[in-house]
N, C-alpha and C positions, 0 to 999 in steps of 0.2 A: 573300101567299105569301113574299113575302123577309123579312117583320117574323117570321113563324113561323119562317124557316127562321134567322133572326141568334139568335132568343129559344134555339132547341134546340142552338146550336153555343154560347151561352152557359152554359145550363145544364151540357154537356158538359165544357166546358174549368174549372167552379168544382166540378164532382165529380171530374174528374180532377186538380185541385189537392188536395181534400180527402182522396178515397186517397193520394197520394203521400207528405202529412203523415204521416198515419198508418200508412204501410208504413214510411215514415222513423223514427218513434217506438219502432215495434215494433220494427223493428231495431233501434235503439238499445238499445233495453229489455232483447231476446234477447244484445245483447253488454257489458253493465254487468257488469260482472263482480262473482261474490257475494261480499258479504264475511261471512267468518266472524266470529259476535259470541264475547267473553269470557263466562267463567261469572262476571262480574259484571255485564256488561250484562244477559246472560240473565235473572237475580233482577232489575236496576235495572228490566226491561221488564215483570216482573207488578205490579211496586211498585201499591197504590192510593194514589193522594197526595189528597189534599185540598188546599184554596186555596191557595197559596203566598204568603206575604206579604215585602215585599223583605228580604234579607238586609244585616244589617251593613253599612257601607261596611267596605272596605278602609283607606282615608287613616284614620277613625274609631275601628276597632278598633287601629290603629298606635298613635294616641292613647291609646289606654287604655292600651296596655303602654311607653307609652313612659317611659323612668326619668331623665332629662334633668331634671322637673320634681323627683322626688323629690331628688336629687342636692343642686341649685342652691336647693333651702328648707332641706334639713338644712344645708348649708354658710350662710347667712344665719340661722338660728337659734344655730347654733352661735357664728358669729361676731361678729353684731352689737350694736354698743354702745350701750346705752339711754340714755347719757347725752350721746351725740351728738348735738344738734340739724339736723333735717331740711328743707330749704327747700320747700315745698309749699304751696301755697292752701289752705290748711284752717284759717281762723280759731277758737284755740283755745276761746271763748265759744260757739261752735257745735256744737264737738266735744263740750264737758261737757252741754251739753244733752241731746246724744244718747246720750251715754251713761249720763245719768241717766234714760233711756226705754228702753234696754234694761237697765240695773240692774234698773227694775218691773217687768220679766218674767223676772226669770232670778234662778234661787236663787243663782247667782253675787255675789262683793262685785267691781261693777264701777264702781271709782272712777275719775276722773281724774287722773292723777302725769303728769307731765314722761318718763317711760321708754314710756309706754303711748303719748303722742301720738304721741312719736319714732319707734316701730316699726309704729305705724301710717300714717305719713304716708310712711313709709320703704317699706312697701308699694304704699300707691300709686301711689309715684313711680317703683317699679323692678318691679313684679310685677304691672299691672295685666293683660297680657296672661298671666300664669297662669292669674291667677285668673278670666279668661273660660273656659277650656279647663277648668280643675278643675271650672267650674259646670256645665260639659255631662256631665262623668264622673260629678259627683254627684247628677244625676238617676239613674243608674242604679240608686251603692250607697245615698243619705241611706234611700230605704223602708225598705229593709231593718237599717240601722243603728237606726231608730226603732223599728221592730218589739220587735229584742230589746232595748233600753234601757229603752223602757215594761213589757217585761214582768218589767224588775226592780225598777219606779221610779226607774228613774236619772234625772237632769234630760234630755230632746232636745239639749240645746245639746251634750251631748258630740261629737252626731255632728261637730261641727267639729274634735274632735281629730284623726280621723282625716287630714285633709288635714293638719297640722301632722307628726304619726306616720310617714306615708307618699307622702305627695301622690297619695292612691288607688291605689297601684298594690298588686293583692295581689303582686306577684314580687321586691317591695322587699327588698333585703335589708343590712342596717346592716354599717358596719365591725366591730362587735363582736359579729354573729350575728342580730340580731332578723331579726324575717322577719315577714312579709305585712302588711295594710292597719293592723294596730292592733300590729304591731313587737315580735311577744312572742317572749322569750328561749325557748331550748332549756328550760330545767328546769321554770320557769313552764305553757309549754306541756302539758308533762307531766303539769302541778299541777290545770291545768283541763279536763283531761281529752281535750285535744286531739292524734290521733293521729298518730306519728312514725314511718314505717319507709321503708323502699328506694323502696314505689310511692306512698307519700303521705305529705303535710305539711299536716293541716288547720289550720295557723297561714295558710296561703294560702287556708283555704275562708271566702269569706264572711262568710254564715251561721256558721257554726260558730263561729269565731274571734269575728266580731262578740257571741254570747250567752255567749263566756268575757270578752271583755272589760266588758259590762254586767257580769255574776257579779263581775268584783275591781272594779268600780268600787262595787259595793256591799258588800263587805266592808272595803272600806279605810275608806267613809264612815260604817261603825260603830265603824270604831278613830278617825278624826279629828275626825267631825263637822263639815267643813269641806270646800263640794266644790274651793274653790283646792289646795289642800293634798293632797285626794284626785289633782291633775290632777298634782302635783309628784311624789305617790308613785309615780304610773306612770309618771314618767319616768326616776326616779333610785333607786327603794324607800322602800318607807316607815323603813327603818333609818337613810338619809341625813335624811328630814325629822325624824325623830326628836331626832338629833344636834344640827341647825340649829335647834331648835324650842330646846334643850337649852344650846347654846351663845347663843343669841338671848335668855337668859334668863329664859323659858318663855312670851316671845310664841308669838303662832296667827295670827296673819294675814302671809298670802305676800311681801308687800310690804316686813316687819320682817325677817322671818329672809332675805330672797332673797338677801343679800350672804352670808350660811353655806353655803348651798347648792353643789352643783356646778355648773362656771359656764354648761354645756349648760341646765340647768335652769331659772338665771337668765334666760334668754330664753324659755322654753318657755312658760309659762303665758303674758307678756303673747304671745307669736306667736297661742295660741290665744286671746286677746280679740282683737288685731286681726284674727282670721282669720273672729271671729263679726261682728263692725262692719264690715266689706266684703261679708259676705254679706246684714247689713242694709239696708247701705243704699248698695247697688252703682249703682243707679241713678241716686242725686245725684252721684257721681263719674262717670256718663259710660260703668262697664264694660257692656256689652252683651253675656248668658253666649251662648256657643256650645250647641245645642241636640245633644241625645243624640238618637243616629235609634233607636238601641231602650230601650225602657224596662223596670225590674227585674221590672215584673207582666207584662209581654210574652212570660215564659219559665219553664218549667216543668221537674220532674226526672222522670226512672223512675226504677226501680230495674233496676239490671243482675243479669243472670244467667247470665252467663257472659265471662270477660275477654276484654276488646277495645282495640281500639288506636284512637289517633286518627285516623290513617292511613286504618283499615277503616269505620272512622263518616264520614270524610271523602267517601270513594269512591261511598259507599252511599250518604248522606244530602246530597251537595253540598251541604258544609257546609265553606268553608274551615278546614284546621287552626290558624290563628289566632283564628278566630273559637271554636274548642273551647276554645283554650289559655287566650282571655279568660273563659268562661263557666264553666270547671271549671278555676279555679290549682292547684288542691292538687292534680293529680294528676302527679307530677316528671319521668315518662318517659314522658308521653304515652300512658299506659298505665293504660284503667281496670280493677283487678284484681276476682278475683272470690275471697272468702272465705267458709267457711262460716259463721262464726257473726256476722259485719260484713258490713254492709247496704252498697254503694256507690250511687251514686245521679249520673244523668248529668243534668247541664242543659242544656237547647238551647233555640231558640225555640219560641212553642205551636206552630206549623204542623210544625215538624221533630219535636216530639215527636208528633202526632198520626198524623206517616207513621209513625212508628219505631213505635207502637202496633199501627197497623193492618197491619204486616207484620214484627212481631218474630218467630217461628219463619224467615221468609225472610234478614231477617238475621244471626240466631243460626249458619244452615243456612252461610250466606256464612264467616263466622267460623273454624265447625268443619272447613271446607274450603281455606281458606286456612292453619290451623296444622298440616292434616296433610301439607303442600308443605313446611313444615320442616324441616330435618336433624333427625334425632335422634341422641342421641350414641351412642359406639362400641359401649356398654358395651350397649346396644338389640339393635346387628346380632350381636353375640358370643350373648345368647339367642336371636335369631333363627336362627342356626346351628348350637345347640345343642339347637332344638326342632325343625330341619328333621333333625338328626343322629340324633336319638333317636324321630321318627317312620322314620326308614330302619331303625334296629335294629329297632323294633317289626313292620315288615312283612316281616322274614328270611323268615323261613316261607312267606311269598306264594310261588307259584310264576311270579308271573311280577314281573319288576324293571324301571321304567320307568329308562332309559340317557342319557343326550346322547351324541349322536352329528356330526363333524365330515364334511360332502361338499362336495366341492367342483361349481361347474357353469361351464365355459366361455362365455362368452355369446357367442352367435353372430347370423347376423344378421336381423333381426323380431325379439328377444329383447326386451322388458320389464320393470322389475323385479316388474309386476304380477302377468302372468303366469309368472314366478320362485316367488314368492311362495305362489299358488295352489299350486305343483305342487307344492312342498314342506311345505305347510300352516306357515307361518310370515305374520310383516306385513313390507311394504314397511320400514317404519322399523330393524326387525331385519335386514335382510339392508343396509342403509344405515349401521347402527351395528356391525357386524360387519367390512366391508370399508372403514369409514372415505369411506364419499361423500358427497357432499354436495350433489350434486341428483339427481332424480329416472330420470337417464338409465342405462343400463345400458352401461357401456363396454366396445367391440367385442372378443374376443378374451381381455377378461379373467376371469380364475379367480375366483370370487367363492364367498366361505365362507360356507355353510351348517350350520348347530348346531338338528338335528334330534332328538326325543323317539323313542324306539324301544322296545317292549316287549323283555326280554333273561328266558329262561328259568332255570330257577335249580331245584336240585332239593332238593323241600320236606322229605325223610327221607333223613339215613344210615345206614347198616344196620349194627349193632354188629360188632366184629372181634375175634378175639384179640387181646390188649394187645401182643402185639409188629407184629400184621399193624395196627394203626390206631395205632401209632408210625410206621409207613411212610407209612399214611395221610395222618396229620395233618404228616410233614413235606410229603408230596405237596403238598396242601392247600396248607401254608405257600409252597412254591414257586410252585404256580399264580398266590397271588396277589400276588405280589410284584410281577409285571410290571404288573397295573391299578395297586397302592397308588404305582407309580413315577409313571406316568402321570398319576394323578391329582396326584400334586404338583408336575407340571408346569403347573398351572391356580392353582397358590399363587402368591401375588404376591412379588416378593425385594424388597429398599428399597435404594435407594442412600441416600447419605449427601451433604450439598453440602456440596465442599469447597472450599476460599479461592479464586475466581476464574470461581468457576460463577457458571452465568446457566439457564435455563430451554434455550435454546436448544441451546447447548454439549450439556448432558444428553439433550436429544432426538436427539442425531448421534450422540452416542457409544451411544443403543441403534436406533440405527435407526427412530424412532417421531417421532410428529406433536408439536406444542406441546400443540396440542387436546387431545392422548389425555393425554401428563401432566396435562394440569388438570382432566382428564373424571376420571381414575386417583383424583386425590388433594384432590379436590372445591375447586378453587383457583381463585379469582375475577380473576384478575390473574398475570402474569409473573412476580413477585417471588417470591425464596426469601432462604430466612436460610441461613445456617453452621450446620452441624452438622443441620440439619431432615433425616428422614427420608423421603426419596418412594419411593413404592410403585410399582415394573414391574411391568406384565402382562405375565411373562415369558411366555407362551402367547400372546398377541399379537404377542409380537415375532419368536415362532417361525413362528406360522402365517402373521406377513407375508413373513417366509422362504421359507416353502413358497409361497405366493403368486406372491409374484417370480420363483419359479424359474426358468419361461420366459418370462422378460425379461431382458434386458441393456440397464447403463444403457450412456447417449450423452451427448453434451455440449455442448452451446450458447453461443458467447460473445454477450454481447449488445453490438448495435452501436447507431452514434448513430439517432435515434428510434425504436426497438423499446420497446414495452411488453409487458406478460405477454399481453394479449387478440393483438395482432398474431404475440408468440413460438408460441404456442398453435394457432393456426388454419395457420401454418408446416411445425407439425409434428405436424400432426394427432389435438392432446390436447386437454383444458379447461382453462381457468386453476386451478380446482379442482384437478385433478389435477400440475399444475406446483409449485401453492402447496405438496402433501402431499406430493413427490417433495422438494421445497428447502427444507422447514419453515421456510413462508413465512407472516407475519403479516397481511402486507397486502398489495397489488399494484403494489409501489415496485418497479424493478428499476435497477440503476445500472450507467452503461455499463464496459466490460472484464470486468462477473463473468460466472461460468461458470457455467451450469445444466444440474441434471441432468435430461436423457429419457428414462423407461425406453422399451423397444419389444420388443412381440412378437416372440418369436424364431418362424423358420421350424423344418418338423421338421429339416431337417437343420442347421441351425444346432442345435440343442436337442440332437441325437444328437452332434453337437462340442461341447458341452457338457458332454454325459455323458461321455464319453472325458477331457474335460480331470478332470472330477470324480474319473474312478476314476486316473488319471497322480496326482491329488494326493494320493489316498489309499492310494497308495501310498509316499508318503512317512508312513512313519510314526511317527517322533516329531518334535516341534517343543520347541525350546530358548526358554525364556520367556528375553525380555528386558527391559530397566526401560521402564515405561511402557506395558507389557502387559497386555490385563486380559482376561478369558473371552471375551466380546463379539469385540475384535477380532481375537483367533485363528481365533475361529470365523468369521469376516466372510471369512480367506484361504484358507479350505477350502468351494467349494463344496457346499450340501447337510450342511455339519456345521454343529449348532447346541451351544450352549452346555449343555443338556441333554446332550447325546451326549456331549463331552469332559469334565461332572460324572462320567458312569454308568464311561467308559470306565476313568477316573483314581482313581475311589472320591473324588471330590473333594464335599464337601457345602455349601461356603459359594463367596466371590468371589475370597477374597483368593490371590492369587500371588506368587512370591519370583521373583526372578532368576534364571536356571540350574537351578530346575526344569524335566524332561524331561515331555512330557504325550505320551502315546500318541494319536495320531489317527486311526487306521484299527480300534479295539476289538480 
């Protein structure tokens, strides 16, 4: 009986542990809060990918674009002297040996000289670690170099120009302009048909470049007959070997005329025999090549069909943008374009191309929706206002005219801006972006502007008149609508102008408006302004923040020693938001002695001494402008009068004021 009864207070107390796990979980679970995905995750989350196979290293792809190498070979070509002996273990009976075994395989004239050992041994004494690193880089490009060489007959050995050209790097670019892996000039380029313009330089594609330089390696070796001499011409032109050839007394072999040559030159062809004798026989020397972790057949192209940026391939395809900028050089702004009658063509690895395959319209879709988040220019919104204008003329006739309409709603208290929002058939974010708030609360007491759609009647026939009685008419007419066409031009925006000593701030006091709303106004990424730049006021915002505050008055706050904005706030029963938009405040620094403004609800009878003060001042009625006076703050000292009012009152149509002008204030 007690073995039963220990067994069933067992089972009880491991079931009552395993609910409480579980209530535990689930509550946890019920309070994780959701996160919203991007509409790039979104697309990233239907992606079908296939196997992933490892991407590039990072240290690796550095490698490849690093220009260090190219740099410190053109300076040692350029500079070194052939006839400097080199101290190095390299018995020279061993050397001609092996060089008479690579002569029998290369249409090359690979002789032994005194300059040839020198720059040879000169390598290996001071470049062996290059040229481990070059040998990992050219596992990638030699395929490819092969490819188009054989397909024009060239000898394979050329591929070792390249390393002498460039030291592999396509983004190479020479002090006199060459540019990418095989260093071809601006006009040349042109000649082999290699295209030039703002989004592309196929002197940096590859491919490309690589079957223009086979192409002149075969044209030159129908004018020389000699591939030494061929390798001179593309360094210097064939018009300088010409010369040398000319001056040389009409020797042909590189070794005679190389003292006529320019003196770049002079080095050039033996750097490219020493650069093919290391890559023969790297192993009797000891180099051990660093190994490429991706290889040239490992990666494949599409064709694009619609322009994209590396950025957006980057996002999409997690595909480091270095790893793009190595695979695709020619493209200069990280920008692959799309042309009509040119083909552009992306390369990545197989697996990244096989995703981009199996969900291009997903991509494409990603694209189209990220360039429609971009500005468009002015010249855009000017038709767009010109076609929402000329759809209003077109509907005269309608008898009925959809209006905006301005109401105000006091929030009082259970108020929401949810249910705000419902009642007035508008969204939260609009009655947020309207009143300038900036979280989701609805602050007690305050007037909050609402911009409502209202049907407005409108009568579809007028009924003809004797020409003197519809002269009365039409001035009627004319009168009626003066007063909307005023009003609506209260909703146009005025610009100030920054003048020597402005800052962003400065201009947001002097109209009574936020930093935010200037940079919301005039689509501005940062605080700075230039001299003489034009910013656009919401002069309608700055009125209807007017009408706003009316029943409020501010108050003033000095800050003392440890007060911050959250403690000042909770003091005085507002939000830091609200403090921040009150002192067009950036951040939430406050330093002690300044003084901050509180607005606070006026009571009614405060509001009714309000109004009395307002009509005492309007009954002063004209004000004497003095220096340093501008519309704004005349109108800041007349309660209830807005800069609007004192324009209508005065027939005044711009900003500008003189001294000792008298302005009427009471209309």
């Amino acid at each position: 009986m007690n073995i039963k009864n220990i067994t069933l207070s067992a089972l009880l107390l491991v079931s009552g542990t395993i609910f409480a796990q579980d209530t535990t979980k689930t509550a946890a679970n019920l309070l994780k809060p959701q996160i919203k995905i991007s509409y790039l995750d979104s697309i990233k989350s239907t992606f079908r990918r296939d196997a992933v196979a490892s991407c590039v290293d990072s240290l690796w792809m550095k490698e490849l674009t690093n220009l260090d190498l190219f740099d410190n070979l053109s300076a040692d070509i350029k500079n070194i002297n052939l006839d400097q002996k080199v101290d190095y273990e390299l018995p020279t009976e061993l050397l001609k040996a092996r060089l008479k075994e690579m002569d029998a395989k290369s249409p090359f004239n690979i002789e032994w000289n005194q300059g040839l050992e020198n720059i040879i041994k000169s390598f290996l004494k001071n470049r062996k670690k290059s040229y481990e690193r070059l040998m990992a880089i050219s596992e990638y490009y030699f395929p490819m170099f092969e490819e188009s060489l054989a397909r024009q007959n060239v000898p394979l050995e050329i591929k070792y120009l390249a390393i002498v050209e460039s030291a592999l790097n396509p983004k190479a670019v020479s002090r006199v302009g060459a540019t990418g892996l095989w260093q071809f000039m601006y006009q040349t380029g042109k000649q082999y048909n290699l295209n030039i313009d703002s989004y592309v330089d196929e002197r940096s594609d590859p491919q490309k470049a690589s079957d223009a330089a086979a192409q002149y390696m075969s044209n030159m070796y129908k004018i020389f007959g000699d591939w030494d001499l061929v390798l001179a011409s593309y360094n210097s032109g064939p018009g300088n070997v010409a010369k040398a050839i000319r001056r040389s007394g009409g020797q042909q072999n590189f070794w005679n005329i190389r003292k006529n040559l320019p003196k770049e030159t002079q080095g050039y062809v033996p750097a490219f025999l020493a650069t093919m004798y290391i890559y023969t026989y790297h192993k009797e020397h000891g180099i051990v090549p660093n190994r490429a972790i991706i290889k040239h057949f490992a990666t494949d192209t599409i064709m694009i069909k619609q322009q994209i940026t590396f950025k957006q391939l980057s996002d999409l395809l997690d595909v480091p943008v270095a790893q793009l900028q190595l695979l695709n050089p020619s493209y200069k702004m990280n920008v692959i374009p799309y042309y009509t009658n040119v083909s552009h063509f992306l390369r990545l690895p197989a697996e990244k191309i096989a995703m981009f395959a199996s969900n291009e319209d997903k991509v494409y879709a990603y694209v189209t929706h990220e360039n429609e988040k971009r500005e468009r220019p002015f010249i855009d919104r000017i038709r767009l206002n010109t076609s929402r204008d000329s759809t209003a003329i077109a509907s005269a006739d309608s008898t009925m005219t959809p209006r905006s309409r301005t109401k105000y709603h006091t929030v009082r208290r259970g108020d929401n801006l949810s249910e705000i929002s419902s009642r007035y058939g508008v969204t939260v974010s609009d009655i947020k972006r309207w009143n300038r708030l900036k979280s989701n609360n609805a602050p007690l007491g305050r007037k909050l502007r609402i911009v409502v759609s209202e049907n407005e009647a409108i009568a579809a026939n007028v009924k003809k008149e004797p020409k003197l009685a519809a002269a009365k008419e039409e001035k009627t007419v004319a009168a009626s609508q003066r007063e909307p066409k005023a009003a609506e031009s209260t909703e146009t925006p005025e610009f100030y102008t920054v003048q020597k000593g402005d800052n962003l701030s400065t201009i947001a006091k002097k109209y009574g408006v936020t930093i935010a709303e200037l940079k919301d106004w005039n689509n501005m990424e940062d605080t700075n302004v230039l001299l003489d730049t034009k910013l656009k006021i919401n002069r309608k915002a700055v009125e209807d923040l007017k009408e706003e505050s009316a029943g409020m008055t501010p108050t003033y706050y000095v800050v003392q020693k440890g007060d911050n904005l959250g403690a000042i706030a909770k003091k005085n029963g507002v939000t830091v938001a609200q403090l921040q938009e009150w002192n067009n405040m950036t951040d939430s620094n406050v330093q002690l002695g300044s003084k901050l403004t509180i607005m606070k609800i006026e009571s009614d009878d405060n509001q009714v001494a309000a109004r009395v003060k307002k009509e005492n001042a309007i009954r002063q009625s004209h004000y004497l402008v003095k220096k340093g006076d501008s519309l704004f703050t005349i109108a800041q000292k007349y309660p209830g009068v807005t800069v609007s009012d004192i324009k209508k009152w005065n027939g005044i149509s711009g900003n500008n004021l003189r001294p000792g002008m008298k302005l009427k204030i009471n209309g």
